[in-house]
Residue frames as qw, qx, qy, qz and C-alpha x, y, z in Angstrom:
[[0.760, 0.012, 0.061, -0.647, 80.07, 24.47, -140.87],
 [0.824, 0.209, -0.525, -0.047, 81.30, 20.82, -142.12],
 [0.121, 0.207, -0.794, 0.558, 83.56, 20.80, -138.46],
 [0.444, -0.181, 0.300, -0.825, 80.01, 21.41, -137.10],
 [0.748, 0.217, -0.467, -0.419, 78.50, 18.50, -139.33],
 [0.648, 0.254, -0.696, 0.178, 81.25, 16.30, -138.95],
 [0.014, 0.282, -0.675, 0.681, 80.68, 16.72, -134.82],
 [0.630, 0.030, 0.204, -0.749, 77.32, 16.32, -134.53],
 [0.806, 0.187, -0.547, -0.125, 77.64, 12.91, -137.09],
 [0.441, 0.112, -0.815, 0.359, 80.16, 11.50, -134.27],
 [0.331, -0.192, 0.431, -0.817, 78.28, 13.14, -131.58],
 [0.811, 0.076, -0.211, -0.541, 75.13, 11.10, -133.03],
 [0.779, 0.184, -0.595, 0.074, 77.40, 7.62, -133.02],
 [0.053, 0.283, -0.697, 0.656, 78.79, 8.40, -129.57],
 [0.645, -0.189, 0.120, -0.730, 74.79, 8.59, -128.23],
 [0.783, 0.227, -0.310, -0.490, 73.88, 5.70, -130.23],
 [0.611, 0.261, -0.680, 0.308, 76.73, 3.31, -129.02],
 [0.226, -0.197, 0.605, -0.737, 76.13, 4.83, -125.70],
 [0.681, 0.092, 0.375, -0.623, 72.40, 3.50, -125.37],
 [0.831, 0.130, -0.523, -0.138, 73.18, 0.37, -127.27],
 [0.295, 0.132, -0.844, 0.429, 76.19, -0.65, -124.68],
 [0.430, -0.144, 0.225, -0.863, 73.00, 0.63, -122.29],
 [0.853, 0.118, -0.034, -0.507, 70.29, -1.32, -123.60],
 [0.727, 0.238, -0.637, 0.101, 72.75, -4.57, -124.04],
 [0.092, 0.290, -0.703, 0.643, 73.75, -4.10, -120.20],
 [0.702, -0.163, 0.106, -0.685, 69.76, -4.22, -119.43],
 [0.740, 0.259, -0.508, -0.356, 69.30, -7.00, -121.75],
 [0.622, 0.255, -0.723, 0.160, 71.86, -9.10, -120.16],
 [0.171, -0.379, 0.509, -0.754, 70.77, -7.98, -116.74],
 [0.622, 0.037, 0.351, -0.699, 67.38, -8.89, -116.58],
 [0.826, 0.157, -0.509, -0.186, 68.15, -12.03, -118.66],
 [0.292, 0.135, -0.880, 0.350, 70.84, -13.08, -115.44],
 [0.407, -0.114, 0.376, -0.825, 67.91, -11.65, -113.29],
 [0.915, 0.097, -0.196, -0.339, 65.13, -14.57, -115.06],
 [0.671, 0.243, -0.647, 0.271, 68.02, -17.18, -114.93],
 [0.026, -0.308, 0.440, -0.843, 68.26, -16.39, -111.30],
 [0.491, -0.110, 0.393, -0.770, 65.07, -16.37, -110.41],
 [0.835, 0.043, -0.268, -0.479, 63.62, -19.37, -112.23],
 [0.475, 0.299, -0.740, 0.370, 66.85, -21.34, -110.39],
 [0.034, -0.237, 0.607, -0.758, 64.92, -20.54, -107.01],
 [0.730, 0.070, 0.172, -0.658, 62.00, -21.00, -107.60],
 [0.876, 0.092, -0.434, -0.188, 61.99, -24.58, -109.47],
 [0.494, 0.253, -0.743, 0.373, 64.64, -25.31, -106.63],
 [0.400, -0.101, 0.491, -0.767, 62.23, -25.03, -103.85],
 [0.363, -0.145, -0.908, -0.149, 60.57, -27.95, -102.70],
 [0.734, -0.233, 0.290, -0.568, 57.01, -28.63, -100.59],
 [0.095, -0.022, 0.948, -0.303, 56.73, -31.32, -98.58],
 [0.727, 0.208, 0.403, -0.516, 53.19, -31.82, -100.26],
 [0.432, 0.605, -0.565, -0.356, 55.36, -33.32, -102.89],
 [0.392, 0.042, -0.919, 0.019, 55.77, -36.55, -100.84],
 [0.742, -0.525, -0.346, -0.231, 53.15, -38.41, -99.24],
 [0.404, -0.630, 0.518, -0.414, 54.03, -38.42, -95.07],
 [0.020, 0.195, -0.944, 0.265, 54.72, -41.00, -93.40],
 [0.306, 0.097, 0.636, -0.702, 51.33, -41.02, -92.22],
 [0.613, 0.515, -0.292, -0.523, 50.23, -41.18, -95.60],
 [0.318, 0.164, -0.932, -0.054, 52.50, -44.59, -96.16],
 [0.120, -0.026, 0.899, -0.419, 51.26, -46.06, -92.79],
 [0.707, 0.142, -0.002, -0.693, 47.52, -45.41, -93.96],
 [0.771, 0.318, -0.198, -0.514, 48.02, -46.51, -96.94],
 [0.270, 0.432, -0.855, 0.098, 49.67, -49.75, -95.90],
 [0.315, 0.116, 0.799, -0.498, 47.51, -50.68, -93.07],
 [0.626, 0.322, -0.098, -0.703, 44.50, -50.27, -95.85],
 [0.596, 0.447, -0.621, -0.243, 46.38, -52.44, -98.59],
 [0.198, 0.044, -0.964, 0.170, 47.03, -55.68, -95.69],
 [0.447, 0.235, 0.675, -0.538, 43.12, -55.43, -94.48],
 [0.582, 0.408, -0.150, -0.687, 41.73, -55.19, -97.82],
 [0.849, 0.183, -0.445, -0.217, 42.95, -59.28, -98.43],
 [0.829, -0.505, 0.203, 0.127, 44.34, -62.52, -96.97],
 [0.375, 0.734, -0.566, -0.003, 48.36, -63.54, -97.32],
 [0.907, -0.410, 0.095, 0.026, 50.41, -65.62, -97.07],
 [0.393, -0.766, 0.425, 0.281, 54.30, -66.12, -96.18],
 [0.912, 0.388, -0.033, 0.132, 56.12, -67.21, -99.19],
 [0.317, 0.537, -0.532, 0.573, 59.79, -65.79, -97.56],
 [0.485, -0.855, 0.118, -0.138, 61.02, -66.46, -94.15],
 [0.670, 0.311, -0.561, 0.374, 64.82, -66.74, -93.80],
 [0.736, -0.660, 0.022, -0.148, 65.62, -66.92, -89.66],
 [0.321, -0.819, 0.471, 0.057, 69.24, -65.81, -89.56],
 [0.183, 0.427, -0.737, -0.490, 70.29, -67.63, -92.87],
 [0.301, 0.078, 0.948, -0.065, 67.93, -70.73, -92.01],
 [0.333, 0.005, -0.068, -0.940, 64.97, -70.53, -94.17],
 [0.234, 0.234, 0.833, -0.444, 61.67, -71.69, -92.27],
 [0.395, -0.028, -0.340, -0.853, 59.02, -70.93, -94.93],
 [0.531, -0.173, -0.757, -0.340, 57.60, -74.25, -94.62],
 [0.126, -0.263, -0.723, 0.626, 56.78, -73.73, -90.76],
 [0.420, 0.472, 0.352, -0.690, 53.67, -71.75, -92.23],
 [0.112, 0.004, -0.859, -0.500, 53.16, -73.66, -95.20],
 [0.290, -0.504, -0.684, -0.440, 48.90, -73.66, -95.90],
 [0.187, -0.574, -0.442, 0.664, 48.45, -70.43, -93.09],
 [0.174, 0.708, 0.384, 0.567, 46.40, -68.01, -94.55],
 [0.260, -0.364, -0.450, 0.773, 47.07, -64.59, -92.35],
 [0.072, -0.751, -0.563, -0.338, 44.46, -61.95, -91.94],
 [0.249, 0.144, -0.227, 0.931, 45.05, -58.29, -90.86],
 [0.151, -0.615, -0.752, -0.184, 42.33, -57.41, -89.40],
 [0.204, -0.807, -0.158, -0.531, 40.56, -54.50, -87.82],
 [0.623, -0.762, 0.059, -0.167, 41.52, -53.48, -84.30],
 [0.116, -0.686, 0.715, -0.073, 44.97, -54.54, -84.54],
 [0.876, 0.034, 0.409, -0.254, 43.69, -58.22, -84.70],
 [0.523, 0.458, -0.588, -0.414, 46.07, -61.14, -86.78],
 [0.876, 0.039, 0.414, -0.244, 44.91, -64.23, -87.52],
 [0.049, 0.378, -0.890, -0.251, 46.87, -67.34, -89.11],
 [0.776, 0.089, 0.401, -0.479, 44.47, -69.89, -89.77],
 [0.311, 0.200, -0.823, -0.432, 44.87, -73.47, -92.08],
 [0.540, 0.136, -0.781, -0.282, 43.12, -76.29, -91.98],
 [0.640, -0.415, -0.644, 0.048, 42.97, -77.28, -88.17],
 [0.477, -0.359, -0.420, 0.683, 44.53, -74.72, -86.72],
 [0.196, 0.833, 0.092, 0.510, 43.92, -71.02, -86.33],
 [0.546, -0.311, -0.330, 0.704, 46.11, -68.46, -83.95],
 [0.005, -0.887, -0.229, -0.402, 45.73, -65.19, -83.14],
 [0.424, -0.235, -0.100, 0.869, 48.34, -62.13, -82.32],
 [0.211, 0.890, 0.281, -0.290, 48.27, -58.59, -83.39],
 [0.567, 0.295, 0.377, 0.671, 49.51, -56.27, -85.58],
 [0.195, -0.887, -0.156, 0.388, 50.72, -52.54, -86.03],
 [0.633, 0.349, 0.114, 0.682, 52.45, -50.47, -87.88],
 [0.383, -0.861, -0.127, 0.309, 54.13, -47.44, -86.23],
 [0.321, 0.874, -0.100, 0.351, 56.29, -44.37, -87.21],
 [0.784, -0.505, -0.192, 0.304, 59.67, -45.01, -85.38],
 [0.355, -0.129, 0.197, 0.905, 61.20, -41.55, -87.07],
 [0.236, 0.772, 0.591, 0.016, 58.91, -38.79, -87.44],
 [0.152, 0.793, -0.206, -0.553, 61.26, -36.57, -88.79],
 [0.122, -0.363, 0.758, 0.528, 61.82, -38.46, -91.69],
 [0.785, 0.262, 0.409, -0.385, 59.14, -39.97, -93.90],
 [0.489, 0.345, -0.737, -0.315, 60.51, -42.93, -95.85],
 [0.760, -0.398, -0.076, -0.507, 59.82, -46.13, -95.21],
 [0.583, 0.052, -0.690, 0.426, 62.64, -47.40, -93.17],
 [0.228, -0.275, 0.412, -0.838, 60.96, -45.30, -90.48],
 [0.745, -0.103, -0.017, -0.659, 57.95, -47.23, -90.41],
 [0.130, -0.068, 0.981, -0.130, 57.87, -50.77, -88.17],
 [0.773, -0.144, -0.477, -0.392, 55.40, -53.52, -89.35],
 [0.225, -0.165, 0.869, -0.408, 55.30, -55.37, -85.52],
 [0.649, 0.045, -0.687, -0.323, 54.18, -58.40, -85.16],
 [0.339, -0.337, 0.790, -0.383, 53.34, -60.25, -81.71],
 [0.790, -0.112, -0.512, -0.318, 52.30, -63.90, -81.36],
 [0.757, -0.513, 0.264, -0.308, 51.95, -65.79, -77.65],
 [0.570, -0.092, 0.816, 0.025, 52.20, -69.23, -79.31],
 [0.929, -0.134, 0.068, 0.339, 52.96, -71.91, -80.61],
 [0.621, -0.427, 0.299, 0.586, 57.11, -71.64, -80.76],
 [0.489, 0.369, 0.484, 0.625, 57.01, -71.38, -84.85],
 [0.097, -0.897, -0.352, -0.249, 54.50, -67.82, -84.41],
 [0.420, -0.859, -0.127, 0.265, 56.19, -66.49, -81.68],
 [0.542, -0.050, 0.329, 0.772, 59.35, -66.56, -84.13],
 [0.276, 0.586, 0.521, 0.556, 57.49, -64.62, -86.41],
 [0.186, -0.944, -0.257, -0.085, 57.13, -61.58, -83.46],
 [0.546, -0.273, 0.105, 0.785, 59.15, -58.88, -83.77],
 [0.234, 0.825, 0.049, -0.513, 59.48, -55.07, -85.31],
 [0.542, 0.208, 0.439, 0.686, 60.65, -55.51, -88.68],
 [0.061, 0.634, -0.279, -0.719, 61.40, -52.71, -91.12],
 [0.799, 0.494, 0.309, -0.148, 59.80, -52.43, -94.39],
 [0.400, -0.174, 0.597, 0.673, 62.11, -52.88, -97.52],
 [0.324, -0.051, -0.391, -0.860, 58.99, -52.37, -100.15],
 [0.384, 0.407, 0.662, -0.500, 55.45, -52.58, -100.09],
 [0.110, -0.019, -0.491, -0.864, 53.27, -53.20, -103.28],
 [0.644, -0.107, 0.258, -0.712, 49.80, -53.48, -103.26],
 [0.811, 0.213, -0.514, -0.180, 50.71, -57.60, -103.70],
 [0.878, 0.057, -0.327, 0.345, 53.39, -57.88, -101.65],
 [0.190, -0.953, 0.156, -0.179, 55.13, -57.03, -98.63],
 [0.799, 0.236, -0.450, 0.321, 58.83, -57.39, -97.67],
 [0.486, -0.830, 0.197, -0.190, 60.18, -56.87, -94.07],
 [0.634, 0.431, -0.482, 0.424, 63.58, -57.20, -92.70],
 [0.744, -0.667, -0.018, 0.031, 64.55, -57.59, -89.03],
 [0.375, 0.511, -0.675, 0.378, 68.72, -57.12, -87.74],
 [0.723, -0.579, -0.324, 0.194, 68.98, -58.71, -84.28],
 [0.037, -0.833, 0.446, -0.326, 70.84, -56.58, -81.96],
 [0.687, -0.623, 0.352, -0.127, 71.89, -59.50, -80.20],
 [0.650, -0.246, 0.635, 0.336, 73.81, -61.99, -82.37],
 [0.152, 0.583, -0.453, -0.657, 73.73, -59.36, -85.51],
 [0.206, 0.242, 0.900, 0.299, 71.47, -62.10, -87.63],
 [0.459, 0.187, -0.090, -0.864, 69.06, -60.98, -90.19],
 [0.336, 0.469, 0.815, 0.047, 65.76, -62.65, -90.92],
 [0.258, 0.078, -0.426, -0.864, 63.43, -61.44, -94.06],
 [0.316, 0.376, 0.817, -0.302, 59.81, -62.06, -94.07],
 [0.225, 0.020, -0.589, -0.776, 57.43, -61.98, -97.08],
 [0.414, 0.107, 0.879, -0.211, 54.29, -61.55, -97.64],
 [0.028, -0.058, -0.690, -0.721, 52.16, -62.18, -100.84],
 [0.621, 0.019, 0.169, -0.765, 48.49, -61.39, -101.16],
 [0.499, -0.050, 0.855, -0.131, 46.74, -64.73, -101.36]]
């Protein structure tokens, strides 16, 4: 009877050890299983996370109609011409419509701003063009530039020539 005892006692510890190692194998399972799954899920991104492009360009084209500016940067392939628009106030206007305007003069060009990568939405995709006719100083001033930043003060554009590999930078500052 005590052989019987004494079997049944280990028998009992065998079980027990069995369906701990058991239950510890779960345990650790369905902990790698959470660990696992919360990696996949927080690692999945939507693209409603960043504004589109389309979204910038709005909200850019809003932020330059909503006041006047004026140039307080223009370098022209290391020269810097600021003072060629010294007391021009410029106006974005509806319809594509920009106006310079000081004192005696006033000119008028247009303006756009256009998605030149629509698989990408940052804003080196996005051209700020400029045209002016005339005078000589304005017409400098047309061209596609590329935005560097945009605050709702200030805007900064950058131009490379492809022909003789000179950069110009244009600024402007809300008035």
């Amino acid at each position: 009877m005590l052989a019987k005892q004494y079997f049944l006692q280990k028998l009992v510890k065998i079980i027990k050890l069995y369906n701990y190692t058991i239950m510890k194998s779960l345990f650790i399972k369905s902990l790698l299983l959470i660990f696992i799954s919360s990696v996949s899920l927080t690692a999945c991104s939507s693209d409603d996370d960043n504004p589109s492009s389309d979204d910038t360009q709005l909200q850019i084209e809003n932020n330059v109609q909503n006041d006047s500016w004026r140039i307080t940067k223009y370098i022209d392939s290391g020269n810097d011409e600021v003072s060629n628009y010294a007391g021009y106030i410029f106006t974005f206007g509806a319809d594509n419509v920009l106006t310079a305007t000081n004192s005696i003069n006033t000119y008028t060009g247009t303006w756009s701003i256009m998605d030149s990568n629509s698989n990408d939405d940052s804003l080196d995709d996005l051209d700020f063009n400029i045209f002016f006719a005339s005078p000589s100083d304005f017409e400098e001033l047309s061209d596609d530039w590329d935005l560097i930043t945009q605050t709702s003060n200030k805007i900064e554009l950058i131009d490379i020539s492809g022909g003789n590999g000179g950069t110009d930078y244009l600024t402007f500052e809300k008035n």
